[in-house]
Residue, then its C-alpha position, 0 to 999 in steps of 0.5 A: x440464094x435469089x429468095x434470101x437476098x429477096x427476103x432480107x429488106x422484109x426481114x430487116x422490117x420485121x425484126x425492127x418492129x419486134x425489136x420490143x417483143x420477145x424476139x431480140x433481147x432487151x434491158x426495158x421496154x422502148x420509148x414508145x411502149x411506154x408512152x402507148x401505155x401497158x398492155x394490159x398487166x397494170x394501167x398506169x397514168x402518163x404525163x411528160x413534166x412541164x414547168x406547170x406540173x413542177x410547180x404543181x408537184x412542189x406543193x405536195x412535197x412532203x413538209x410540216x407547213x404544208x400540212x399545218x398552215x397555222x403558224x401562229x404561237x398557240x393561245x393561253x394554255x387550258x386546264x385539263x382533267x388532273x391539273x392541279x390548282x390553287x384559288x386565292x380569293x380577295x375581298x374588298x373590305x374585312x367582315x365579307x363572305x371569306x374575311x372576318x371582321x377582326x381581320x381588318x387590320x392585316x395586309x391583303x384581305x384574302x384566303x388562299x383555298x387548298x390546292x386541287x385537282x380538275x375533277x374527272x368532269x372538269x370542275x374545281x369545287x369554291x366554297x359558295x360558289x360551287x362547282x366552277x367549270x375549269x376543263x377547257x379553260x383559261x386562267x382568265x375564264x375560270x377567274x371570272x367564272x368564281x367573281x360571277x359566282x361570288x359578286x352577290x354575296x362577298x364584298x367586291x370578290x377577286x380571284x387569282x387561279x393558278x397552275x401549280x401542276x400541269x398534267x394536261x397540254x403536256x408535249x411528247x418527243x420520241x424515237x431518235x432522240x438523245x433523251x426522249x421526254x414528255x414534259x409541259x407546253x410553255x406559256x411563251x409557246x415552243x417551235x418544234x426544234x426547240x422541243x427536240x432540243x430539250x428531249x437532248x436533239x437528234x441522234x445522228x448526222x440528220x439527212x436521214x432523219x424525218x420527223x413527224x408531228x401529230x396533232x388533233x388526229x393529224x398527222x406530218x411528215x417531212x425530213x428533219x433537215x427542212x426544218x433547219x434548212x426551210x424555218x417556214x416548217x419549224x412551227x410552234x408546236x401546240x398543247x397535246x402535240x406528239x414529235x417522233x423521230x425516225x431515221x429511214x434512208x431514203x434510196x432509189x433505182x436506176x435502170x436502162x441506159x444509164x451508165x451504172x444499174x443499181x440502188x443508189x442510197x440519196x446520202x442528203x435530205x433532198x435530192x433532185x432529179x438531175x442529181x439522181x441522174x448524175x449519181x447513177x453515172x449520167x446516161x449512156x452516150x452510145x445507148x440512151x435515148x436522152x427523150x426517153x428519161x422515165x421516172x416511176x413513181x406511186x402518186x397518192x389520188x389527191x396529187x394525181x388528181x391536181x395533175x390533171x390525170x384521170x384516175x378513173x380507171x384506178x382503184x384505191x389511193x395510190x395511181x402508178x404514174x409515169x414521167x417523162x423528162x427530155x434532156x435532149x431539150x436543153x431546158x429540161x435540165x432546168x426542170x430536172x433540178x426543180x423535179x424533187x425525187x422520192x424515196x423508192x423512185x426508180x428511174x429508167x432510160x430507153x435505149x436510141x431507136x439506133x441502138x435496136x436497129x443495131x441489134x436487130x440488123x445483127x440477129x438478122x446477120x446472124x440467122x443469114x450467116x447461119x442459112x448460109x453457111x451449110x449451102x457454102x459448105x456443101x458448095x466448097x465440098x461439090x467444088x472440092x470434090x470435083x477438083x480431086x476428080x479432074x486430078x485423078x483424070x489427069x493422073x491417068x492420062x499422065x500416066x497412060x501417056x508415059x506407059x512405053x509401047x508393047x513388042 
């Protein structure tokens, strides 16, 4: 008994170290596994959030604006391969190149040449005047390209080019729209809600909406809300541009010591850190460690990189990384607010230091129990045994005191 009440102190030590082993059992690794770093099984980057990798973090949330800074209306639409056109050519005076002589006498000296298609090399053809490159131009420019042309041969040439089909710059709005459509880009220019509009305006409520806008190989994301609730991403959209609209509910994870463990859907266009918090039920006052609020989360290279971790010890585009919120710090309820969550996020929070020596003190309590309780038992049954003994003895001298005496 002398050697267990001996060994009780170092036991107590051990359990407490191994309390984030194997050996007593866990819902998630402690505090300070996490902030040592893995094992070995998957490297991943650490860093504890501070107002400068909020603001940091903010520049890469998923927005059109971000993405295409441009913001001006596009430029004067151009001709493309299997637009149709018409040329009107004006004179100055009758008896020129294009306007006879007998002519003089009729309101306006000009011809309108038959409407054509931009060939499969980029040109309309004008007599005298050859093939005249319109692909890749303005109305202005093509105008002026015929006058060049003609100014040596008619008298005072003009030109007037028109669009009297457009099949080129054409802008396409597809998926979760009322009624998808391609249709031709305006000379007043479009913003991308006004092109989402026309193709009949989104299907559904919208928090769960994102769209995206491919232009010149590029492409953007961001949720449909932000363009309503944010006008800085309701850009104009550009000759050639695609929009397409999907619907994807956006969810993330919660495990540890927060008070309810499950998947929880964001139900809005953007959620904070604090709010995915409190929607899991807030952390639990008698088990978590309110230091020790992790965030999981895949960050593509560029934004690691802009954090200031090093990434040379990962391989590809993704680094796994890890933040650290203390709400213990009243301020770090500030930077919660402003730590904007994503899709697939997984929240976790590590149980109080307290909370495993608890746990440990109680296995100890019980592997002590269970030592104990055969050396209580034999000792009650040696007791026991030597209690019937002393009754059987004092029976006998009972009885053999009370025996009468022989003749």
């Amino acid at each position: 008994m002398r050697s267990i009440q001996f060994l009780k102190p170092l036991a107590i030590a051990a359990l407490v170290f191994l309390g984030g082993c194997a050996l007593l059992p866990a819902g998630g690794p402690l505090a300070f596994d996490v902030r040592l770093g893995s094992n070995g099984s998957l490297a991943y980057a650490f860093l504890k959030l501070t107002p400068e990798s909020i603001k940091t973090l903010a520049k890469f949330v998923p927005r059109l604006a971000t993405t295409f800074s441009d913001r001006s209306a596009p430029q004067d639409i151009r001709f493309g391969k299997g637009d149709i056109v018409s040329v009107a050519i004006f004179e100055a005076a009758a008896g020129g190149l294009f306007i006879p002589s007998e002519a003089g006498t009729r309101p306006g000296n000009f011809i309108n040449l038959p409407t054509q298609q931009v060939d499969s090399k980029g040109n309309i053809s004008v007599p005298y005047a050859g093939n005249i490159r319109a692909s890749g131009k303005t109305q202005v420019e093509v105008q002026q390209e015929i006058v060049n042309a003609l100014k040596n041969r008619a008298i005072e040439p003009q030109a007037v080019v028109s669009l009297v089909e457009q099949r080129t710059s054409m802008i396409s709005v597809l998926g979760e729209v009322s009624a998808p459509l391609r249709f031709p880009m305006n000379h007043e220019g479009d913003r991308i809600l006004d092109a989402i509009t026309r193709a009949g305006g989104p299907k559904g409520q919208g928090y769960d909406l994102w769209v995206m806008l491919e232009r010149g190989g590029r492409r953007a994301l961001a949720p449909f809300s932000a363009l309503v609730y944010e006008p800085v991403n309701n850009i104009y959209i550009h000759p050639n541009d695609t929009i397409y609209l999907y619907k994807e509910a956006q969810t993330f994870l919660a495990f540890g010591a927060s008070t309810t463990q499950a998947q929880f859907p964001f139900e809005a266009w953007r959620l904070s850190l604090a709010e995915a918090v409190a929607k899991a039920g807030g952390l639990n006052d008698n088990q978590a460690d309110g230091a020790s609020v992790f965030l999981y989360r895949g960050e593509p290279r560029e934004v690691a990189t802009a954090l200031g971790l090093d990434c040379s010890k990962f391989d590809g585009p993704i680094i796994p990384v890890i933040y650290n919120i203390d709400l213990r710090d009243p301020a770090g309820y500030f930077l919660a607010t402003n730590f904007e969550m994503r899709n697939k996020d997984v929240i976790y929070v590590s149980n109080a230091v307290t909370v495993e020596i608890t746990k440990a003190l109680t296995f100890f309590q019980t592997v002590v129990n269970t030592v104990n309780d055969p050396m209580t038992a034999a000792s009650d049954f040696y007791a026991l045994k030597a209690a019937v003994k002393g009754t059987s003895a004092a029976t006998t001298i009972v009885n053999t005191q009370a025996a009468p005496a022989g003749p």
